[in-house]
C-alpha positions in Angstrom: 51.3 84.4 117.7 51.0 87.0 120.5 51.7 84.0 123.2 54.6 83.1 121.3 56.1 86.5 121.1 55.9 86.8 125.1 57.1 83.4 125.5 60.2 84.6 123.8 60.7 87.5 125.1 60.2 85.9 128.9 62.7 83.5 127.6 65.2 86.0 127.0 64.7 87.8 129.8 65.1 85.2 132.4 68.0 83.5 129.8 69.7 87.3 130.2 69.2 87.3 133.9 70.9 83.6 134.6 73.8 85.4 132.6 74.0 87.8 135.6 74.0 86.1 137.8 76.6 83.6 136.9 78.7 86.6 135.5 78.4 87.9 139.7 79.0 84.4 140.8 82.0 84.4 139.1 83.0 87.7 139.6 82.6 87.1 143.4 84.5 83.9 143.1 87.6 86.1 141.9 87.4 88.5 144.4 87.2 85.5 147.1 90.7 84.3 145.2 92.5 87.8 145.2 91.5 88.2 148.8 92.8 84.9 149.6 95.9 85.2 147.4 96.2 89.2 148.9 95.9 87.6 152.9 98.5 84.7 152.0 100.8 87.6 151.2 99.9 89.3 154.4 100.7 86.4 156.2 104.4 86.1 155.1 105.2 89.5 154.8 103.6 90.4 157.9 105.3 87.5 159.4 108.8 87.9 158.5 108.5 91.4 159.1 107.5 91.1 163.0 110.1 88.4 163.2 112.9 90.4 161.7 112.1 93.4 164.2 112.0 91.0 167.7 114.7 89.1 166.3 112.9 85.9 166.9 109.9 84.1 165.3 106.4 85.4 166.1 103.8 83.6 165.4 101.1 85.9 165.5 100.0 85.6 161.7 99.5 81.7 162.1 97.6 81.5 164.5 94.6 79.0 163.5 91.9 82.2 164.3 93.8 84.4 162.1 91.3 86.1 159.6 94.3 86.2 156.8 94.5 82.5 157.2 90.3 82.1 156.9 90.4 84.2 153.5 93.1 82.1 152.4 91.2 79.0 153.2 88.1 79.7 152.1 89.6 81.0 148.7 91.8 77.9 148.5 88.2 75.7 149.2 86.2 77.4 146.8 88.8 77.2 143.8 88.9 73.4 144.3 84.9 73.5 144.3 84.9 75.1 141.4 88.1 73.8 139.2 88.9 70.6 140.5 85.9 68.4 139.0 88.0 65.2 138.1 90.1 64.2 140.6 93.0 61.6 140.2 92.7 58.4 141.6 95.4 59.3 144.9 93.2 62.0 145.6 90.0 60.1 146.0 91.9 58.0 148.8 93.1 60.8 150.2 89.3 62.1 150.9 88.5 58.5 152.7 91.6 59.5 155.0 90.7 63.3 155.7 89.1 62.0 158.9 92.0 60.3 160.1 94.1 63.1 159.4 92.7 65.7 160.8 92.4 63.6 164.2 96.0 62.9 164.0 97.7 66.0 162.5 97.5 68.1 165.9 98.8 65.1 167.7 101.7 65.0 165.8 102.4 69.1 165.3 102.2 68.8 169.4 104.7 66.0 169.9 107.2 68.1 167.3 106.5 71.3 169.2 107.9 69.2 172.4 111.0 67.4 170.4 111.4 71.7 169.6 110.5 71.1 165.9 108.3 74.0 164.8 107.9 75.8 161.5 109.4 79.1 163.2 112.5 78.3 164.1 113.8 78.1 160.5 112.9 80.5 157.4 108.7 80.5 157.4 108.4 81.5 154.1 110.2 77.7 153.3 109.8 76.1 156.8 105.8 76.4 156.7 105.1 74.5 153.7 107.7 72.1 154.5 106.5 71.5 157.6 102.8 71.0 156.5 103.5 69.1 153.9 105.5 66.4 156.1 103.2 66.9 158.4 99.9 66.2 156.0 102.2 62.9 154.9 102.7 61.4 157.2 99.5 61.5 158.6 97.9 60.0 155.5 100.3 57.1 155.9 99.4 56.7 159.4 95.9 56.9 158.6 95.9 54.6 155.7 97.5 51.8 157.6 95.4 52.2 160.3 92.4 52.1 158.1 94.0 48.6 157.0 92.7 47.4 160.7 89.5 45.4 160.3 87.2 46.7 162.9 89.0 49.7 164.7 89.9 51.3 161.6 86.6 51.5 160.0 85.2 53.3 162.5 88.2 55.9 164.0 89.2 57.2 160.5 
């Protein structure tokens, strides 16, 4: 009975202490989404209000090394990790294009930058998702039909 007793108590210790730790997993998981949600703010605010003082767009919050726009990604990855278990079926194609697009989407922010299409010279708090989201489209289109190739598309996307 003695064995039994300790087994128990064992049980509910280490039962007690997996509690804890997901309780701190999760509570670290909300901080990661308030810091991420707290640097997206940051970005816009700080971004329209350097703009509205040089009277002309400043880019200095978007830049790719930005730590505001790390937090923001990182939260925006882990919430998908952890929320987004069943995907629908678009999305799962979308994942066997991220390849593609991410080859392709610099190409094409590059040859708008030279037609002087550029999320900046508009509005950013409208202009940026605007401009992402076209952007992310039409790269999945170009990337899906380029997939449709037989041999060159297996291997480039």
């Amino acid at each position: 009975m003695q064995v039994c007793s300790d087994w128990r108590r064992w049980s509910v210790h280490l039962d007690a202490r997996k509690r804890l730790s997901c309780l701190k997993d999760v509570l670290q998981r909300w901080l990661l989404y308030l810091a991420g949600l707290a640097s997206l703010v940051l970005t816009i605010m700080g971004t329209l209000q350097l703009s509205a003082r040089a009277a002309k767009p400043i880019s200095l919050f978007f830049s790719h090394s930005s730590p505001l726009n790390l937090c923001t990604a990182a939260a925006i990855f882990v919430f998908a990790r952890y929320n987004l278990t069943r995907l629908p079926r678009f999305v799962e194609g979308l994942a066997a294009c991220s390849f593609g697009i991410y080859l392709s989407h610099a190409l094409l922010l590059v040859h708008l930058q030279d037609q002087n299409i550029h999320p900046l010279r508009w509005d950013p708090v409208w202009a940026v998702p605007v401009m992402a989201a076209a952007v992310f489209a039409v790269c999945a289109l170009g990337t899906a039909l380029f997939r449709k190739i037989p041999v060159v598309g297996k291997y480039l996307t």
